[in-house]
C-alpha positions as CSV (number, residue, x, y, z in Angstrom):
1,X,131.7,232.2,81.9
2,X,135.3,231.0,81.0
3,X,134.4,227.4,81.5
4,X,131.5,228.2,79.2
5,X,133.5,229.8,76.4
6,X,136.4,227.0,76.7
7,X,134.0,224.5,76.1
8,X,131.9,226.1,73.6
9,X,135.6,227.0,71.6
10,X,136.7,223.2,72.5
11,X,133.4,221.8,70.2
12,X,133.9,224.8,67.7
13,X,137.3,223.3,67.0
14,X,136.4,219.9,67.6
15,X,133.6,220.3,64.9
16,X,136.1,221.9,62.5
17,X,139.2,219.8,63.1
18,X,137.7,216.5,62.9
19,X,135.9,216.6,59.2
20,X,138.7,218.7,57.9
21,X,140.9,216.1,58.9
22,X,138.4,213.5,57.2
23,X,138.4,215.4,54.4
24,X,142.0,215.7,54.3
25,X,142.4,212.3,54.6
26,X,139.8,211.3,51.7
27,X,141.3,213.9,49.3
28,X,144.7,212.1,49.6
29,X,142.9,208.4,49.3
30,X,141.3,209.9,45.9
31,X,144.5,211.3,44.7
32,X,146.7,207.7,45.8
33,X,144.0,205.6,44.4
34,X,143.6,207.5,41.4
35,X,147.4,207.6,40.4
36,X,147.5,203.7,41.1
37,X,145.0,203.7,38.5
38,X,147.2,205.9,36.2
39,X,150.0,203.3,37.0
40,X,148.8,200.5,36.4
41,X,147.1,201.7,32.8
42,X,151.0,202.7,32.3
43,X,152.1,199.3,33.0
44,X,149.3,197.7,30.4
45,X,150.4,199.8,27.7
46,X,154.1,198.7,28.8
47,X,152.8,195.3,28.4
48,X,150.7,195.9,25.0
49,X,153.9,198.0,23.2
50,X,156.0,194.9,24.0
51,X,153.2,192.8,22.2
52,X,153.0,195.5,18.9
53,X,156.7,195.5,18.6
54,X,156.7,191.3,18.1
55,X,154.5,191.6,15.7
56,X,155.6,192.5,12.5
57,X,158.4,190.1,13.4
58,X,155.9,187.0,13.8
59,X,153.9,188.4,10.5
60,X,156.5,188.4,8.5
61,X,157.9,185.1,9.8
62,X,154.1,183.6,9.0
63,X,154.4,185.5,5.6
64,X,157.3,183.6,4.5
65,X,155.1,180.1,4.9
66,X,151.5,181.6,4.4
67,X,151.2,184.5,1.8
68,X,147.8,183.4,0.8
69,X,147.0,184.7,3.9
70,X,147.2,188.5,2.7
71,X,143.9,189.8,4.5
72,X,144.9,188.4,7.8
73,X,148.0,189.9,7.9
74,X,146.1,193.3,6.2
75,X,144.1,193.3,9.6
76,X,146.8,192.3,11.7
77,X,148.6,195.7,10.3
78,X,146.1,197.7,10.6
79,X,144.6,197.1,13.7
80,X,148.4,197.3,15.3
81,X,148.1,201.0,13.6
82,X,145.2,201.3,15.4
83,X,146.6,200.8,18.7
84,X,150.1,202.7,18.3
85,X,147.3,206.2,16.7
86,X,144.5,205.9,19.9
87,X,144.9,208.6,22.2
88,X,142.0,207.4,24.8
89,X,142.5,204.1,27.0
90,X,138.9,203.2,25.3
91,X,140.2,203.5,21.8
92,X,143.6,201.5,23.1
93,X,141.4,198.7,24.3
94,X,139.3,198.7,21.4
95,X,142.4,197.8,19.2
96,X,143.9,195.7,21.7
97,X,140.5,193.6,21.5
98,X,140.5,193.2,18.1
99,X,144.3,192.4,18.1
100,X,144.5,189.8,20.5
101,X,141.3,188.0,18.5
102,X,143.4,188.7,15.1
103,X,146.4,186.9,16.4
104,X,144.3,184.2,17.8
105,X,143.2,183.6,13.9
106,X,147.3,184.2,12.8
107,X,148.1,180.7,15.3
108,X,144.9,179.1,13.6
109,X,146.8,179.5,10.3
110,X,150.4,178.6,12.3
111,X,148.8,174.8,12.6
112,X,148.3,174.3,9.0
113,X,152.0,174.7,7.9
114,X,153.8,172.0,10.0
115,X,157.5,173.6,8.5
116,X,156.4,177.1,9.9
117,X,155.9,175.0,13.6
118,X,159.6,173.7,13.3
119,X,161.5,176.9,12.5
120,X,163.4,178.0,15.1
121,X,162.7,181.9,14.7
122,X,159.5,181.4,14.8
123,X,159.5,179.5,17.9
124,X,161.4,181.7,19.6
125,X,158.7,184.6,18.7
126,X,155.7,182.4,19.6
127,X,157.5,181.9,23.0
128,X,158.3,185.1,23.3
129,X,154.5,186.1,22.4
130,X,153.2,183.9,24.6
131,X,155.2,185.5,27.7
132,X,154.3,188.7,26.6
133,X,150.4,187.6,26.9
134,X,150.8,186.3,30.1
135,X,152.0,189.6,31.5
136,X,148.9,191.5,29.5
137,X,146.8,189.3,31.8
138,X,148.8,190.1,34.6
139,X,148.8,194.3,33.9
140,X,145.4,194.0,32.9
141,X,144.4,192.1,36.0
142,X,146.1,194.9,38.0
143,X,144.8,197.8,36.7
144,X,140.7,196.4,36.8
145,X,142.0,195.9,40.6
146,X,143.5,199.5,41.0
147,X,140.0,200.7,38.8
148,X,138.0,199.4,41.5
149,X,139.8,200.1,44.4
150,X,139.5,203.7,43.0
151,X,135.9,203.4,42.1
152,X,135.4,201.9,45.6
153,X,137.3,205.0,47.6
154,X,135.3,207.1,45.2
155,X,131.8,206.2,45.7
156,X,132.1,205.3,49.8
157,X,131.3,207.9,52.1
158,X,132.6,210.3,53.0
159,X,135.0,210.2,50.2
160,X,132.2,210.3,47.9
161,X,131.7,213.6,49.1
162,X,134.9,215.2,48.7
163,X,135.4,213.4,45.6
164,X,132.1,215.2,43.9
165,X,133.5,218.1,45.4
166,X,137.1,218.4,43.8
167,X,135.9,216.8,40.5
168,X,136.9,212.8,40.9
169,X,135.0,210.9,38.8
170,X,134.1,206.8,38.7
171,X,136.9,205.6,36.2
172,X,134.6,203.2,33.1
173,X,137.4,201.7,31.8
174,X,137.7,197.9,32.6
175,X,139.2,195.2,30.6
176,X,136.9,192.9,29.4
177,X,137.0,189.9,27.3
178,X,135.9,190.1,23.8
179,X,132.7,188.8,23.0
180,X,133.1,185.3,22.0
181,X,136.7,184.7,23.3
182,X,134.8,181.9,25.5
183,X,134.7,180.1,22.0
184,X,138.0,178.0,21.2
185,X,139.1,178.9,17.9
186,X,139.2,175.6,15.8
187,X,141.8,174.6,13.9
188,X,141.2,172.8,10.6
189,X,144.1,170.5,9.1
């Protein structure tokens, strides 16, 4: 009878040990992946706060050359006060969308005024500009990896289990490109 009941409490605790320490070990997958996700969104808006704060330098610079151009730089303005009021990462993106195709019109104009090209400031903030984009590819690239890795961890079983359980959700928010940024903008002379 002892062998029985040592036995019988070796599977009880076998059968409780093992998925709790399952469990255990996809709760603090969830929680890893989800932070990386919260990181790397950090790191975007890092990247995109770098971008706003050029900005009114580079308009202003354009200004100088182009001040026919009023409703451009309007949107420009506007849409950057869009990004610096959003709250939610979908509202962030939504202005950073429209921003990034708004600046892609402000170097359309850049091409008609051949002084503008030649001024040093402004060559310095196109340069600097164009680094800055290169590292909003880079965050953005990162986070839609840490998104999926956590969307990944969170529908796989049998985190998907634990993660219904304590209230992890799929994260929605990718970047995407804009409809129509596949187009080149043309540039008229």
């Amino acid at each position: 009878m002892k062998k029985g009941t040592a036995i019988l409490l070796g599977i009880i605790l076998f059968l409780v040990v093992v998925p709790g320490c399952i469990g255990i070990g996809s709760y603090n997958r969830l929680v890893q992946t989800q932070e990386t996700v919260d990181e790397a969104w950090s790191q975007v808006e890092n990247v995109l706060q770098r971008r706003y704060d050029l900005i009114p330098n580079l308009v202003n610079t354009v200004k100088g050359y182009a001040s026919h151009e009023k409703e451009l730089f309007t949107e420009v303005t506007k849409l950057r006060s869009q990004w610096g009021a959003a709250k939610a990462p979908e509202q962030k993106l939504a202005a950073a969308n429209g921003l990034e195709s708004a600046l892609g019109r402000l170097m359309v104009v850049v091409e008609r005024y051949p002084d503008l090209k030649a001024n040093q400031n402004f060559l310095a903030l196109q340069d600097e500009l164009a680094g800055t984009e290169n590292r909003v590819a880079v965050e953005r690239r990162r986070y839609n990896q840490a998104v999926k890795a956590y969307n990944v961890n969170v529908r796989r079983f049998p985190s998907n289990i634990i993660a219904s359980m304590t209230g992890f959700e799929k994260a929605e928010t990718y970047f995407e490109a804009d409809e129509g940024a596949q187009a080149a903008p043309q540039v008229q002379f």
